[in-house]
C-alpha positions, 0 to 999 in steps of 0.5 A: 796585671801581674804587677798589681797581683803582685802587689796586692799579695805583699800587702796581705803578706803584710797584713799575715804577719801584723796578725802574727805579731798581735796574736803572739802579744795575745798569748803573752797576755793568756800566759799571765792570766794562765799563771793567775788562774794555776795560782787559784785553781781556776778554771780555763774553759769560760764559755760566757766569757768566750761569749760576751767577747763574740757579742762585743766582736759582731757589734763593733764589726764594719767591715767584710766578715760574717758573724758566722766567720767571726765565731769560726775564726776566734773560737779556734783563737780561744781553743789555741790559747786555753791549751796554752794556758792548760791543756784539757782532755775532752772525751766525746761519743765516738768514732773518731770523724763523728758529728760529736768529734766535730762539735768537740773541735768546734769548741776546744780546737784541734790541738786538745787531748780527745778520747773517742769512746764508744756509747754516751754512759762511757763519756758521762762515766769518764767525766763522773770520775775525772778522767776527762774534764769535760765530755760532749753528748747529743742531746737532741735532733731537730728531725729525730728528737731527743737522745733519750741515752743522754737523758738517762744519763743526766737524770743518774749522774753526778756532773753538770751541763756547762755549756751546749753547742747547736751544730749543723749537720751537713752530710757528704758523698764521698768515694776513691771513685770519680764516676758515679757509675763505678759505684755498687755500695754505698756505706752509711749510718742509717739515720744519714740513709733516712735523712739522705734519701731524696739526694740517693733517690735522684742519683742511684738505682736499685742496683745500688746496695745500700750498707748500713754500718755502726757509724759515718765514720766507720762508713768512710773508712770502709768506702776509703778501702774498697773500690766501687764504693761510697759513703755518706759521711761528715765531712770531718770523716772523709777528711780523716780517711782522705776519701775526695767529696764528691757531693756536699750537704746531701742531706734531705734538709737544709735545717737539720741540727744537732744540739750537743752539751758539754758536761763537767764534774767540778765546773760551773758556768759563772752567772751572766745575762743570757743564760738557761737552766736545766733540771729534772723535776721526779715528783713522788707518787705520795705527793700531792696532787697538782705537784706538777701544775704548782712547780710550773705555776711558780715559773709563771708567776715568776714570769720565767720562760719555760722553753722545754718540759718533756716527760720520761718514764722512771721505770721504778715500781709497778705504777706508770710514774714520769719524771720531767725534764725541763729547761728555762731561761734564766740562772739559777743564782738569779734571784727569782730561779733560786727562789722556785729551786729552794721550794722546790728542792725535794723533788727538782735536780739542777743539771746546770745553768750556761749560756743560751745558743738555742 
C-alpha cells in the first residue's frame, strides 16, 4: 500500500510542477499583453473577458471539477495575473474580515492594494476622486432588501457600476474555546443575530449574552481576546484573528446572498452578450402625465426585460416626489437600449452597463 501511496503522490508532484510551468508561460503571455495595455492606457480589470473565458472553461470541461471550482480556481489566476500586469488599489466597506472584504478578494486576490473604510459614502468618495480605481459596496440582501446607502450614493455620484458580484453568506461560530459550555458571551453583528437565531436557540440558553458590536469583524477580534466567549462571523474574519471554528454555515438559511457592485470613475464595461444595465429614472413633477408609464412602455415595446423597478424617495421640495431605480437586461450601446436612453435622456442617469451573475 505505501508503495502505490507513494507512487500516486509523485504523479501529482508531477502533474504540480506541469501546471507551474504552464502558468509561468501564462504570466510571460500577460507581461506582453501588460506592455500593450500601458502603451494605450487601457484597462487591466476586464470583467467580460474574464467571463467568456469561464463559459469557454465549463463548456469544454469532461472531467472531475465543478463549475463553482473552476470559477474558485481561475479568478484567483486572473487576480494574480491583473497584478502582475498593474497592481490596483481596491477600496471596500470596511472592517477588514467583512462580507465586502470577502467579495473584494473574490474578484481581485488576495495580493491587491485594499482599503478598508468605515461607511459606504467614503468608497464611492475614494473612487469619485481616484483614490482607488475601483470600490466594492452591497447593494442588496435576499433576507434584508436593499441598502438604500448604496442607492443614495449612485443617485449623487459621479462613477459607474462595472461589474457586480452575487456572494453567498455563510456565517460561522467561532471561539479560543473548545467546549460550548465555557461560553457566557457571544459577540456579533445584529443582522448575523437575526439570521442566526435558529442555530443560537437549539445550542445556548438565556444565560447566554448576546453582544451586538459594530461589525463581524469587530466580533471575532473581541471573542479572539476574552476567554468564555464567541462570535458569529465570516469566515474570512475568524481567519484573520485566528479564532478556531467551531461550527460553520449557522445561518437560519441555506439561501442567503448578497450582491455586491464594483464601482469605478474612469472604466467601462466593453459591450458583450450577457449584459445588464442600471439607471435612475427622476421624473419632474412639471412633466407630463404617465411619464413613468411611457418610459417603461418603451422597454416593452422593445421587448427589453425589465428585472428590477424599485422607488425611492427624492427628499427635495415639500411634495412626495420619487425617483426610480431600474435594471434591465441588455447594453446600453445595444441599439434598441440606445434608442430609449437618448428619448429619454432628460430624466434618466445611466449608472453602467456589465455583465449579468444575477
Amino acid at each position: 500500500m505505501n508503495e502505490h501511496l507513494n507512487d500516486l503522490r509523485n504523479r501529482i508532484d508531477s502533474i504540480d510542477n506541469q501546471m507551474l510551468e504552464l502558468l509561468n508561460k501564462r504570466m510571460e503571455v500577460i507581461k506582453e499583453v501588460g506592455k500593450l495595455k500601458r502603451i494605450n492606457n487601457a484597462i487591466i480589470y476586464r470583467p467580460e473577458r474574464e467571463k467568456s473565458i469561464l463559459d469557454r472553461l465549463n463548456y469544454l470541461n469532461q472531467g472531475l471539477l465543478t463549475a463553482p471550482a473552476i470559477e474558485a480556481i481561475f479568478l484567483e489566476i486572473f487576480a494574480v495575473s491583473r497584478n502582475y500586469e498593474l497592481p490596483e488599489r481596491i477600496a471596500y466597506l470596511g472592517p477588514e474580515g467583512s462580507f465586502s472584504h470577502q467579495a473584494a478578494e473574490s474578484r481581485f486576490g488576495s495580493l491587491s492594494d485594499y482599503i478598508a473604510l468605515s461607511n459606504i459614502k467614503s468608497v464611492f468618495e475614494s473612487v469619485a476622486t481616484q483614490r482607488a480605481r475601483f470600490g466594492i459596496v452591497p447593494i442588496e440582501n435576499n433576507q434584508e432588501g436593499s441598502v438604500k446607502e448604496t442607492i443614495d450614493m449612485l443617485r449623487a455620484s459621479d462613477v459607474k457600476i462595472v461589474a457586480e458580484i452575487p456572494l453567498n453568506i455563510h456565517f460561522t461560530f467561532a471561539s479560543m474555546e473548545d467546549r460550548l459550555r465555557r461560553i457566557k458571551k457571544i459577540y456579533s453583528k445584529d443582522i448575523a443575530f437575526r439570521q442566526c437565531q435558529k442555530f443560537i436557540s437549539e445550542y445556548f440558553n438565556d444565560d447566554v449574552q448576546l453582544i451586538p458590536v459594530e461589525s463581524t469583524s469587530q466580533a471575532a477580534k473581541l471573542a479572539s481576546e476574552e476567554a468564555g466567549s464567541a462570535a458569529i462571523c465570516s469566515e474570512i474574519a475568524a481567519k484573520l484573528y485566528q479564532l478556531p471554528l467551531l461550527f460553520e454555515n449557522i445561518e437560519d438559511s441555506s439561501h442567503n446572498r448578497t450582491r455586491f457592485l464594483i464601482i469605478s470613475k474612469s472604466f467601462e464595461t466593453q459591450y458583450s452578450s450577457g449584459c445588464k444595465t442600471s439607471l435612475i429614472a427622476q421624473i419632474p413633477d412639471d412633466t407630463e402625465a404617465g411619464s413613468l408609464a411611457k418610459l417603461l412602455e418603451d422597454f416593452g415595446k422593445a421587448k427589453i426585460n425589465l428585472t428590477k423597478i424599485e422607488s425611492h424617495p427624492a427628499k427635495e421640495g415639500e411634495r412626495f416626489a420619487y425617483w426610480f431605480l431600474i435594471d434591465f437586461d441588455g447594453h446600453s450601446q445595444d441599439e434598441k437600449v440606445s434608442a430609449i436612453l437618448e428619448k429619454n435622456k432628460e430624466f434618466v442617469k445611466l449608472l453602467g452597463s456589465y455583465v449579468k451573475l444575477v
